[in-house]
Structures are given as structure tokens and as C-alpha cells.
N, CA, C and O of each residue as an XYZ file, in Angstrom:
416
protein
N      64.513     95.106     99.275
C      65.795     95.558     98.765
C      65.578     96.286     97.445
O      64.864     95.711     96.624
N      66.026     97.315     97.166
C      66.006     98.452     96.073
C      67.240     97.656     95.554
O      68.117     96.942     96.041
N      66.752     98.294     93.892
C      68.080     97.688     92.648
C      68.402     98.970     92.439
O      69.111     98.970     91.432
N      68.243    100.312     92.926
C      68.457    101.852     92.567
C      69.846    102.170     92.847
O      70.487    101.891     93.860
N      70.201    102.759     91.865
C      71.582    102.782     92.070
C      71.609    103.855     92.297
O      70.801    104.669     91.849
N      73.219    104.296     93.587
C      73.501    105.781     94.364
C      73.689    106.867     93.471
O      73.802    108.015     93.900
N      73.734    106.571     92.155
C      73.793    107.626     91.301
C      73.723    107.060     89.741
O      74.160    106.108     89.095
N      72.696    108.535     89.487
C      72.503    108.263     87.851
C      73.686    108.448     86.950
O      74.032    109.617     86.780
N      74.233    107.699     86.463
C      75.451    107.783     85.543
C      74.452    108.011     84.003
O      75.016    108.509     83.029
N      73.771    107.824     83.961
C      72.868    108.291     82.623
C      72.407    109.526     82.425
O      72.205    109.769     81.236
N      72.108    110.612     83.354
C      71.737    111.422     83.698
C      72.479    113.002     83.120
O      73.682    113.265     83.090
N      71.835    113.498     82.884
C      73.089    114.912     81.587
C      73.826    115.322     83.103
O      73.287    115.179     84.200
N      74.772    115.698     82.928
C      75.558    116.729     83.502
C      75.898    118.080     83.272
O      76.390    118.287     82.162
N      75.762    119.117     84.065
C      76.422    120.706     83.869
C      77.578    120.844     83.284
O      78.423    120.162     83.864
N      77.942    121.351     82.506
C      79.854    121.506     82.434
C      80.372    122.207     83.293
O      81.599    122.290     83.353
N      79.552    122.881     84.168
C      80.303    123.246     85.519
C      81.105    121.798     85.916
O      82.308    121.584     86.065
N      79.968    120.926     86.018
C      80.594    119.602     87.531
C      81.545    118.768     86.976
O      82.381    118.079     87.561
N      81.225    118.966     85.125
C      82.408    118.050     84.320
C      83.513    118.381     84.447
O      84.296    117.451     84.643
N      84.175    119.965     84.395
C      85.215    120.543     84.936
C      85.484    120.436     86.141
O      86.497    119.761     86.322
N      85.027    120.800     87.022
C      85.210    120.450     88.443
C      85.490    118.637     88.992
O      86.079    118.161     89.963
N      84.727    118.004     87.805
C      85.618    116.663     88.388
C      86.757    116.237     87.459
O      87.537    115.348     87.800
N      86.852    116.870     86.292
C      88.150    116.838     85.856
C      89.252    117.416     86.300
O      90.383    116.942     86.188
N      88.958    118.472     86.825
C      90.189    119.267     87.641
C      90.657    118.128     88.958
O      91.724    117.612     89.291
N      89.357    118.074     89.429
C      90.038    117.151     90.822
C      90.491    115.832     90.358
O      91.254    115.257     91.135
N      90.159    115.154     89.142
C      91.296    114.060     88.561
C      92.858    114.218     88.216
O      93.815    113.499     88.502
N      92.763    115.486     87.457
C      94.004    116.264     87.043
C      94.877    116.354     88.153
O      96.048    115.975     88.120
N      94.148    117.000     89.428
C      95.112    117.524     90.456
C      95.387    115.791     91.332
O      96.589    115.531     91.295
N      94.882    115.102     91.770
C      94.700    113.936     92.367
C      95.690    113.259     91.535
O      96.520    112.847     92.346
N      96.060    112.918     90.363
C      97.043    112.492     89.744
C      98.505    112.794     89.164
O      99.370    112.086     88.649
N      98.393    114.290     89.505
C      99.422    115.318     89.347
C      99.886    114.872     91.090
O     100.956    114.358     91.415
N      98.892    115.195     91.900
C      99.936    114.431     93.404
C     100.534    112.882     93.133
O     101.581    112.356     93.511
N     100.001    112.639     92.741
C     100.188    111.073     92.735
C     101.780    110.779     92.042
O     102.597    109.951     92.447
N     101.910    111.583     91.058
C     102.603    111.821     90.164
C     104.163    112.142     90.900
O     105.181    111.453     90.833
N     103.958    113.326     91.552
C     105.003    114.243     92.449
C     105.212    113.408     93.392
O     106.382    113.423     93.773
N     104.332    112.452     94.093
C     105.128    111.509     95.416
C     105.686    110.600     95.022
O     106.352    109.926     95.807
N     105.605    110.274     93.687
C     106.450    109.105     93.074
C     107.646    109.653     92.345
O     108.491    108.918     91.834
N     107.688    110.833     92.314
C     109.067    111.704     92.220
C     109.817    111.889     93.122
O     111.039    111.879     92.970
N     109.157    112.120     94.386
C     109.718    112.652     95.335
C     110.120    111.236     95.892
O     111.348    111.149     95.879
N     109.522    110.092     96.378
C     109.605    108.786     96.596
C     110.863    108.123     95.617
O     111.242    107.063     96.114
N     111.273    108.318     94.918
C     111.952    107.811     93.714
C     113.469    108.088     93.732
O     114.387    107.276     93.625
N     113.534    109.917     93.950
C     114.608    110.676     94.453
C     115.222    110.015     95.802
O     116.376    109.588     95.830
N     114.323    109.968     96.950
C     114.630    109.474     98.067
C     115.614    108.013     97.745
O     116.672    107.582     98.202
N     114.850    107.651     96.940
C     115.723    106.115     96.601
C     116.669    105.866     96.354
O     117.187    104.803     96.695
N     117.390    106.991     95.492
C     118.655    107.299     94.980
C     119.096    107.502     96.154
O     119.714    106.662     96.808
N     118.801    108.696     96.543
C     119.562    109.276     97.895
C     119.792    108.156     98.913
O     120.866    107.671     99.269
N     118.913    107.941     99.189
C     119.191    106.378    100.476
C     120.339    105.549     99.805
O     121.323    105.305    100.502
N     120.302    105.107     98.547
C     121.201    103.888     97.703
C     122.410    104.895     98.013
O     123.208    104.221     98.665
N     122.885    106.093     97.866
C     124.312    106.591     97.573
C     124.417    106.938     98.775
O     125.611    106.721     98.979
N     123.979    107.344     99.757
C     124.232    107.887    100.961
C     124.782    106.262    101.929
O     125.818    106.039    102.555
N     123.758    105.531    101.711
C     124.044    104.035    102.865
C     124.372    103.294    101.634
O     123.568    102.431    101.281
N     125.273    103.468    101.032
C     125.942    102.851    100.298
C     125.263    101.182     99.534
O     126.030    100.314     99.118
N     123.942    101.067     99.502
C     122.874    100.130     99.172
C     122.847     99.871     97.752
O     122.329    100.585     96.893
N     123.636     98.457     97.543
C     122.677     98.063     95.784
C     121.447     97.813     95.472
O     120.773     96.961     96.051
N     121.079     98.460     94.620
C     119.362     97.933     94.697
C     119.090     96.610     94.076
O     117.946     96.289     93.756
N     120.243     95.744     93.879
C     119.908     95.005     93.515
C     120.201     93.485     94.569
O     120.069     92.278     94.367
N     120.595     94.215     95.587
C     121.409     92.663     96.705
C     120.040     92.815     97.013
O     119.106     93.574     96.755
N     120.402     91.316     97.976
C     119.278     90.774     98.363
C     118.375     91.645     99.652
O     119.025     92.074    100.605
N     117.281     91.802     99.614
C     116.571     92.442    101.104
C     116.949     94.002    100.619
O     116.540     94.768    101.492
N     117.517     94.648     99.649
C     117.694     96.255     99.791
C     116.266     96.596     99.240
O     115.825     97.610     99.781
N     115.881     96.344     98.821
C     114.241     96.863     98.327
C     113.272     96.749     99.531
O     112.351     97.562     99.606
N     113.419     95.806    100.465
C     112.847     95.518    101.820
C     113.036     96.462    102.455
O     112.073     97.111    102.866
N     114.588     96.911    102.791
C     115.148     97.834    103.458
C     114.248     98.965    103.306
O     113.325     99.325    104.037
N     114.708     99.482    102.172
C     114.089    100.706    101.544
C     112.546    100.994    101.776
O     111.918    101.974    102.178
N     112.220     99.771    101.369
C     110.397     99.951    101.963
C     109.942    100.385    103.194
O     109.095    101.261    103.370
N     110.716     99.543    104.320
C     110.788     99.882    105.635
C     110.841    101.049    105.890
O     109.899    101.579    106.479
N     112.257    101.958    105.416
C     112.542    103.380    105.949
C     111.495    104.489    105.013
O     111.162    105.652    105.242
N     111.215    103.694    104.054
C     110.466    104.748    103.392
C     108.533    104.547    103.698
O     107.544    105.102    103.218
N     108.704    103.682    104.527
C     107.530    103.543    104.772
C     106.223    102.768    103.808
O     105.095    102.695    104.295
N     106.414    102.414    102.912
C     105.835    101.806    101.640
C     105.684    100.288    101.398
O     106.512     99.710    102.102
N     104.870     99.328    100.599
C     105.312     98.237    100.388
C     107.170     97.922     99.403
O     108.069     98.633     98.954
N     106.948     96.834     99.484
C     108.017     96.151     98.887
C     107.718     96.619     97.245
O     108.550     97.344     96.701
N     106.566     96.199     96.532
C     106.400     96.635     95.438
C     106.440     97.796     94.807
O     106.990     98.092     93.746
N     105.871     98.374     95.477
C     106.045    100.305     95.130
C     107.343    100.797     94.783
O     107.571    101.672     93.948
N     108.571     99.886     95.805
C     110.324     99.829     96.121
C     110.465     99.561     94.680
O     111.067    100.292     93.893
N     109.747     98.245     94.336
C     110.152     97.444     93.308
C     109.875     98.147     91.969
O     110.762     98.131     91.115
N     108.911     98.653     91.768
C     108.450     99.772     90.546
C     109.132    101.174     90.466
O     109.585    101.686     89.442
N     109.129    101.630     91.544
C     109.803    102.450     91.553
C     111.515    102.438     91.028
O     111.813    103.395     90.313
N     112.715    101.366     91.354
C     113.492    100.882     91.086
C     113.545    100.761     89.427
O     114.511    101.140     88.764
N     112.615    100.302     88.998
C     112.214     99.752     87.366
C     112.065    101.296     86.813
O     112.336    101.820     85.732
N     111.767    101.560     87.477
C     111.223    103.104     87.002
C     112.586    104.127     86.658
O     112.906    104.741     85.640
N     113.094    104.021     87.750
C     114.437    104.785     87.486
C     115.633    104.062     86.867
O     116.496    104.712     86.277
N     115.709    102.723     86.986
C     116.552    101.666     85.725
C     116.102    102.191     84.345
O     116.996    102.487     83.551
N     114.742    102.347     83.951
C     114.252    102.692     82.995
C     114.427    103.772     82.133
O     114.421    103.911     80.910
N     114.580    104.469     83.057
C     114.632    106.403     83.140
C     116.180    106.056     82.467
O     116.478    106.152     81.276
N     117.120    105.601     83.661
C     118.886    105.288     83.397
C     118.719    104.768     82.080
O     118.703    105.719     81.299
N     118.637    104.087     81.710
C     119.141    103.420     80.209
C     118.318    104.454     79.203
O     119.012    104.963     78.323
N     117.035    104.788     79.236
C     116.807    105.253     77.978
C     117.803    106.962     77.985
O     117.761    107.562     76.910
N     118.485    107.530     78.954
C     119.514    108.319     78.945
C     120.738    108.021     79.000
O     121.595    108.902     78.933
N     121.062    106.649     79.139
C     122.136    106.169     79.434
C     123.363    106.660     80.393
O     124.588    106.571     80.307
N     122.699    107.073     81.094
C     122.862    107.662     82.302
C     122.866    106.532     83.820
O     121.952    105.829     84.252
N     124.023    106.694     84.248
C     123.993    105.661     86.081
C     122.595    106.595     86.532
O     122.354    107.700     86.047
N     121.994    106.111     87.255
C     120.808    106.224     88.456
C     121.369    106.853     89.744
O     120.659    107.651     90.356
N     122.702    106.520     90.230
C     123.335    106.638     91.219
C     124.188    108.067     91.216
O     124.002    109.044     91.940
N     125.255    107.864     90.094
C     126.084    109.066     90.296
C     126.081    109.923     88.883
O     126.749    110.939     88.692
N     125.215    109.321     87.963
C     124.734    110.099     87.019
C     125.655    110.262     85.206
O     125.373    110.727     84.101
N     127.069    109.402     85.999
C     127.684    109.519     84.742
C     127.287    108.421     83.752
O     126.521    107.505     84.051
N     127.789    108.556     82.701
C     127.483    107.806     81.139
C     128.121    106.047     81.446
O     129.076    105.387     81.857
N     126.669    105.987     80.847
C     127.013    104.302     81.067
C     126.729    103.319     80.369
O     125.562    103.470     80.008
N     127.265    102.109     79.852
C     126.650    101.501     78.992
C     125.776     99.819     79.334
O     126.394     98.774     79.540
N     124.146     99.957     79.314
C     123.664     98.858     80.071
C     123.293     98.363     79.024
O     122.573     98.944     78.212
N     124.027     96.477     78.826
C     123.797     95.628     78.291
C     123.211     94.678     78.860
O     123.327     94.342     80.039
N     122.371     94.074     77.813
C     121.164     93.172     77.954
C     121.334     91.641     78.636
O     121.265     90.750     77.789
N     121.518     91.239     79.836
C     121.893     89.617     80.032
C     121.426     88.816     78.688
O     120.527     88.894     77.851
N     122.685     87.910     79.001
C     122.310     86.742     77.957
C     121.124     85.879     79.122
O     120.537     84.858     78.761
């Protein structure tokens, strides 16, 4: 059994290949980026269209299902746009001005 590892990480690199794998990080996370936009939007849309709280019970399930995704992704995603809503103070749903206070 060899201890050789599949690649020299010690080894100089070109700044050709440093660019070239920075670009493909850049772009790989820039998608990543846009399907969780696009994934996110959908969420809204599903919640106002089928009339869905995201907060009853099983609607994040729901949502996972039709959107094809886990439950968690539902769940971050959700946090994500709650997040987005309050620091604009803005509804998530229909977009008008809103004021979200903190549970006791």
C-alpha cells in the first residue's frame, strides 16, 4: 500500500490553472447562488398561489415534495426570505410594509 497522495498540494502552480480553478469556483457558486433564487421565488409563488402558510404544520414538507428538495433546504430557504422580509420590512408574500415583532 502507497502513502502517495493523488495530488501534490505542495507543488507551485501556473497562474494559468489558479485562474481557471478560480473561475470554475466563481461560476459553480454563482449557480448555486441563482437556484437558491430561483428555488426561493418558487416558494413565494407556491405560498400565494395555493394559498400555504409557511408556517402550519407539514407546508415545508409540502413544498419540498413539489419542489423536489429536502425538507431542510424548504426550511433555510424559508429563514432566508423571513430574513430578507424583516431586514426590509417588507411581507414575503404580498410585499407590503409590515411590522415583525419579536415573540416573547
Amino acid at each position: 500500500m502507497s502513502n502517495k497522495r493523488a495530488t501534490n498540494w505542495t507543488a507551485a502552480t501556473d497562474f494559468q490553472t489558479v485562474c481557471l480553478r478560480a473561475n470554475g469556483r466563481r461560476h459553480y457558486n454563482a449557480m448555486r447562488q441563482f437556484r437558491a433564487l430561483m428555488r426561493r421565488s418558487e416558494i413565494v409563488r407556491l405560498a400565494v398561489t395555493k394559498n400555504i402558510s409557511l408556517f402550519e404544520h407539514g407546508a415545508q414538507a409540502q413544498l419540498a415534495r413539489a419542489l423536489g428538495v429536502h425538507r431542510s433546504t424548504v426550511n433555510r430557504d424559508v429563514s432566508a426570505i423571513m430574513g430578507e422580509a424583516r431586514a426590509r420590512q417588507l411581507c414575503p408574500l404580498c410585499g407590503s410594509m409590515a411590522v415583525f415583532e419579536r415573540g416573547a
